[in-house]
C-alpha positions in Angstrom: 0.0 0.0 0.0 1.4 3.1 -1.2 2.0 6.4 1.6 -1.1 7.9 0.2 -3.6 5.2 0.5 -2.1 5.1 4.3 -3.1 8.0 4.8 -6.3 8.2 3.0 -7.4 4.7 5.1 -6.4 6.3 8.4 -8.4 9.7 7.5 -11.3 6.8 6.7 -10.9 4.8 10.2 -10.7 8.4 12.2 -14.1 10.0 10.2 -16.1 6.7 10.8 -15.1 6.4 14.4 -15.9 10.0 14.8 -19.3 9.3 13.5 -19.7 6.8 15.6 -19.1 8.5 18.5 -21.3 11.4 17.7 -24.2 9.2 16.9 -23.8 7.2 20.2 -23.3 10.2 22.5 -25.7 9.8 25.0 -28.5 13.6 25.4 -27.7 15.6 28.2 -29.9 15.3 31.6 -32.2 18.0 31.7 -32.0 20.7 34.5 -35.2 22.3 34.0 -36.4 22.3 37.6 -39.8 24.6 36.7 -42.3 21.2 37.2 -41.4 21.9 40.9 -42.5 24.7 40.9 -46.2 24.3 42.3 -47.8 25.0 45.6 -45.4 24.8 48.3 -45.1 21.6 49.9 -44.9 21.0 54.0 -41.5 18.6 55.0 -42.7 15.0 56.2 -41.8 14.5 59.6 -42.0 11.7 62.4 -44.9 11.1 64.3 -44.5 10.8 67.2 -41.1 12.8 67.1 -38.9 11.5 69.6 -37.6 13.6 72.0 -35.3 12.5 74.4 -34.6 15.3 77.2 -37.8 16.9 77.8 -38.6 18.3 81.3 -40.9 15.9 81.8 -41.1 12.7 79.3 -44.3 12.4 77.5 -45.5 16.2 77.8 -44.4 20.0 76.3 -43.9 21.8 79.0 -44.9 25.4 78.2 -43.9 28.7 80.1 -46.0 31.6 79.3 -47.6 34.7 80.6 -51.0 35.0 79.2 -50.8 39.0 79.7 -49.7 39.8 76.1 -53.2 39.8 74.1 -54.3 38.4 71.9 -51.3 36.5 71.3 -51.5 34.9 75.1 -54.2 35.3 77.5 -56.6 33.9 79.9 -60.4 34.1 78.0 -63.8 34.5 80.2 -64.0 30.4 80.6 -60.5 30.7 82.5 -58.7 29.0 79.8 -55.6 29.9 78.1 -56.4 31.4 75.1 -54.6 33.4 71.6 -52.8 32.9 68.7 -49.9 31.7 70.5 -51.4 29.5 72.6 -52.9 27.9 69.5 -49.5 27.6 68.0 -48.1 26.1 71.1 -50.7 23.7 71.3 -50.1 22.5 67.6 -46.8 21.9 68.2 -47.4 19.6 70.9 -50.4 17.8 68.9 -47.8 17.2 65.9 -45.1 15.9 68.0 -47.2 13.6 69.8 -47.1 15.3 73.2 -49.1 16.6 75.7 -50.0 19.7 76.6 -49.0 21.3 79.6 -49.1 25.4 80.2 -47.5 27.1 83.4 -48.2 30.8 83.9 -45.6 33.3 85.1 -44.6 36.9 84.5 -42.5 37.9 81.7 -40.1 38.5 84.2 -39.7 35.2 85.1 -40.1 33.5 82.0 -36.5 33.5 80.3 -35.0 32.6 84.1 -37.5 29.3 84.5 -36.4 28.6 81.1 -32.6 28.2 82.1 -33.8 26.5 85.3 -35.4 23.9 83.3 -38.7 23.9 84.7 -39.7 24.5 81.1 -39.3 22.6 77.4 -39.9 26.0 76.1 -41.6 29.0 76.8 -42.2 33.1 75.5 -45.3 34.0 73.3 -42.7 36.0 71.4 -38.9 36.6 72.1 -37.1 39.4 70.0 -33.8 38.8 69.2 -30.8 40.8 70.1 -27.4 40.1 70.3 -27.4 39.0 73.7 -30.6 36.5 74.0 -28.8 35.1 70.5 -25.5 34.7 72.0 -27.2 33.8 75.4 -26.2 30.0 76.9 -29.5 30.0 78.9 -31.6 29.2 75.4 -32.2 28.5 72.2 -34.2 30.1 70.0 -36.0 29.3 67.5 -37.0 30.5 63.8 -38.7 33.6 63.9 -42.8 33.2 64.2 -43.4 37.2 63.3 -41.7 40.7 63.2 -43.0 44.0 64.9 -41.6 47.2 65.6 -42.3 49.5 68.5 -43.9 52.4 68.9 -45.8 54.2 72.1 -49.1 54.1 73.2 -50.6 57.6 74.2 -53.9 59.2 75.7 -55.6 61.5 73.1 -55.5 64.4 75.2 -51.6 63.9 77.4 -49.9 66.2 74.8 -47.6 63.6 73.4 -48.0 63.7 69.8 -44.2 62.0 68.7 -41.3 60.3 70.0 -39.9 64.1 70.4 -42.4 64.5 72.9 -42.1 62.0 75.6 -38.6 63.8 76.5 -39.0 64.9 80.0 -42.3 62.8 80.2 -42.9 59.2 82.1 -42.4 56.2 79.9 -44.0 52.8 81.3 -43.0 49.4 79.4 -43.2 45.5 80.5 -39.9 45.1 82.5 -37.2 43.3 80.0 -39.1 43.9 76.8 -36.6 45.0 73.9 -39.6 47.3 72.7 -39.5 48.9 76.5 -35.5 48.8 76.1 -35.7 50.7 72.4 -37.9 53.7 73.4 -35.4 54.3 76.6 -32.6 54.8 74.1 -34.8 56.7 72.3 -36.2 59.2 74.5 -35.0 61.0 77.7 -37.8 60.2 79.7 -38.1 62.2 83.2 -38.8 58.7 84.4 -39.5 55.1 84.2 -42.2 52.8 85.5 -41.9 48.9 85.2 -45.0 46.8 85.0 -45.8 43.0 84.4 -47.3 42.6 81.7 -49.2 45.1 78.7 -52.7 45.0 80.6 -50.7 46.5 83.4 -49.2 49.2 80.9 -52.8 50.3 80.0 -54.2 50.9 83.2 -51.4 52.9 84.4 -51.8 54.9 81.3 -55.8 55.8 81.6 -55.2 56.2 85.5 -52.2 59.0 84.9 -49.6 57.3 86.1 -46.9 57.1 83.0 -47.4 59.4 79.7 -46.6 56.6 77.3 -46.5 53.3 77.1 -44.0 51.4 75.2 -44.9 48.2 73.1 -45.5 46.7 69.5 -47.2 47.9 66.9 -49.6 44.1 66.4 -50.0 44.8 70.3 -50.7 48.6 70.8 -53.9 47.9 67.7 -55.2 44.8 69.5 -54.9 46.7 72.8 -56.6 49.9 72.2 -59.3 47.7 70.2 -60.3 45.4 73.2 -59.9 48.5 76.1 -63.5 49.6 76.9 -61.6 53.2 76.8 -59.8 52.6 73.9 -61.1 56.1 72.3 -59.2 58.1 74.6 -55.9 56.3 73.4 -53.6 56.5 70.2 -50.9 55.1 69.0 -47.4 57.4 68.4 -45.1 56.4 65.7 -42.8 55.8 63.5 -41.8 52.7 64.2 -38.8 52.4 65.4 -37.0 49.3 64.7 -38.4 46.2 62.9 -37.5 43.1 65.6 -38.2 39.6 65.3 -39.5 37.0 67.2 -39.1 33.9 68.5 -39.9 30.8 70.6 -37.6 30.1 73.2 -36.2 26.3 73.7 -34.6 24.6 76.4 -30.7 24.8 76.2 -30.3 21.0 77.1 -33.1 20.3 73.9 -31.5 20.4 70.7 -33.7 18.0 69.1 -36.4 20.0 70.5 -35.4 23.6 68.5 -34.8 20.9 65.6 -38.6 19.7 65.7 -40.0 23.4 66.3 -37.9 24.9 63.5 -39.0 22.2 61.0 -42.9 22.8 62.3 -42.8 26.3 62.0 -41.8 26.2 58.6 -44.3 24.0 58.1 -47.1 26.0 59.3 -45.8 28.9 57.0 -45.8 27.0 53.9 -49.6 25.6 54.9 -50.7 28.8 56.3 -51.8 27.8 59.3 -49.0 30.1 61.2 -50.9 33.1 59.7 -54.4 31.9 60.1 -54.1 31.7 63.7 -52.5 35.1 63.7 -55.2 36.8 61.7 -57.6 35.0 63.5 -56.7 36.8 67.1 -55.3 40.2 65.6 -57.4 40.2 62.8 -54.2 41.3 60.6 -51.5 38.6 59.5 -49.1 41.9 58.7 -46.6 40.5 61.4 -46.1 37.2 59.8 -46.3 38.7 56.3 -43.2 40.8 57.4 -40.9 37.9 57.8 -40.0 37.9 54.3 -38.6 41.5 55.0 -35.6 39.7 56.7 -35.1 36.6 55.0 -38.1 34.2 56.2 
């Protein structure tokens, strides 16, 4: 065989192989993911969910204040009632526990916690730097967001923020909102109170000129006093904080359970049912998406 038809057969071999191969090659996998795209689907999760270092074994052991309507409160039966007291419940029911509540002022909620004498507890912790970074609990994904702002009689002459300076500022003793309008204002002075039921009588009777709290709050408040007309709300907002359940330190699996449930009821829509149902707004819940969630 001469050089040339070398050549030419190799050229032949090379083009039919090449052929071949393109002919053979297997179609690329498709990465079009848009068939997932549908309604948003809750996360399967184990029931009963075993949890292995609950205060008591068998039962969710809930610390709350039921002062901080309509999210937590005690309804004309004597029951605990709200939309967080609905959300605590449904926790329990979905992890196959039972229901047990234990009623305490805010002040003494975050300390029983660390005591363990609760699995969790708060109808609503904001976070801050230090309850985040605190090794007394855990706490969970956020539930809702607020912002505080004052609540005012009509006619006490405080018409802004500006206002309260030199005045008496009232708030529920280790609330951020509380904390947030003391760095805000020079108040002449401060009055510490139990719980936001508290904060409004001391109000109407004269005793403080405002009285700190959030926004979802102040509305429901001045809506359910039977002297809400002489009251208003002062603004702007000032900060937009989230908030939380608390969780055990010692329950780890517990915060795991919660966080995968609360996401749940978001994507079902039962987080912001219960919410609407008690403030008659779901605003709170709606602003979680401000800040990521």
């Amino acid at each position: 065989m001469t050089r040339l038809r070398r050549i030419g057969a190799v050229v032949t071999v090379v083009a039919v192989m090449g052929a071949g191969a393109i002919v053979s090659r297997p179609a690329q996998a498709q990465s079009d993911l848009t068939s997932l795209y549908g309604e948003p689907r809750p996360l399967p999760f184990p029931k009963p969910w075993p949890m292995r270092h609950l205060v008591t074994p068998g039962t969710l052991t809930m610390g709350i204040t039921a002062k901080t309507p309509p999210g937590s409160f005690t309804n004309t039966d004597g029951d605990f009632d709200g939309s967080r007291v609905v959300l605590f419940k449904k926790l329990a029911e979905d992890l196959g526990l039972k229901p047990v509540f234990v009623r305490l002022d805010w002040p003494g909620i975050l300390p029983g916690l660390a005591a363990n004498k609760f699995d969790l507890a708060c109808e609503g912790a904001s976070w801050s730097n230090e309850r985040l970074a605190s090794p007394d609990f855990l706490l969970s994904r956020p539930i809702g967001a607020n912002a505080t702002i004052a609540v005012v009689r009509k006619n006490g002459g405080v018409a802004n923020w500006k206002d309260l300076n030199g005045k008496r500022l009232g708030g529920v003793k280790g609330e951020l909102y509380y904390d947030s309008a003391q760095k805000a204002v020079k108040p002449a002075s401060l009055l510490d109170l139990p719980g936001r039921p508290e904060g409004v009588l001391a109000l109407l009777n004269g005793q403080i000129d405002a009285f700190a709290v959030d926004l979802t709050a102040a509305k429901s408040l001045i809506d359910s006093s039977p002297r809400g007309a002489e009251l208003a709300i002062i603004g702007p907002p000032l900060d937009l904080l989230v908030q939380s359940i608390c969780v055990n330190k010692n329950e780890g699996d517990l915060l795991e359970a919660v966080n995968l449930l609360i996401t749940n009821y978001r994507i079902d829509g039962s987080l912001a049912a219960a919410e609407k149902k008690y403030y008659d707004t779901d605003e709170h819940v709606r602003l979680l998406s401000v800040v990521g969630y």
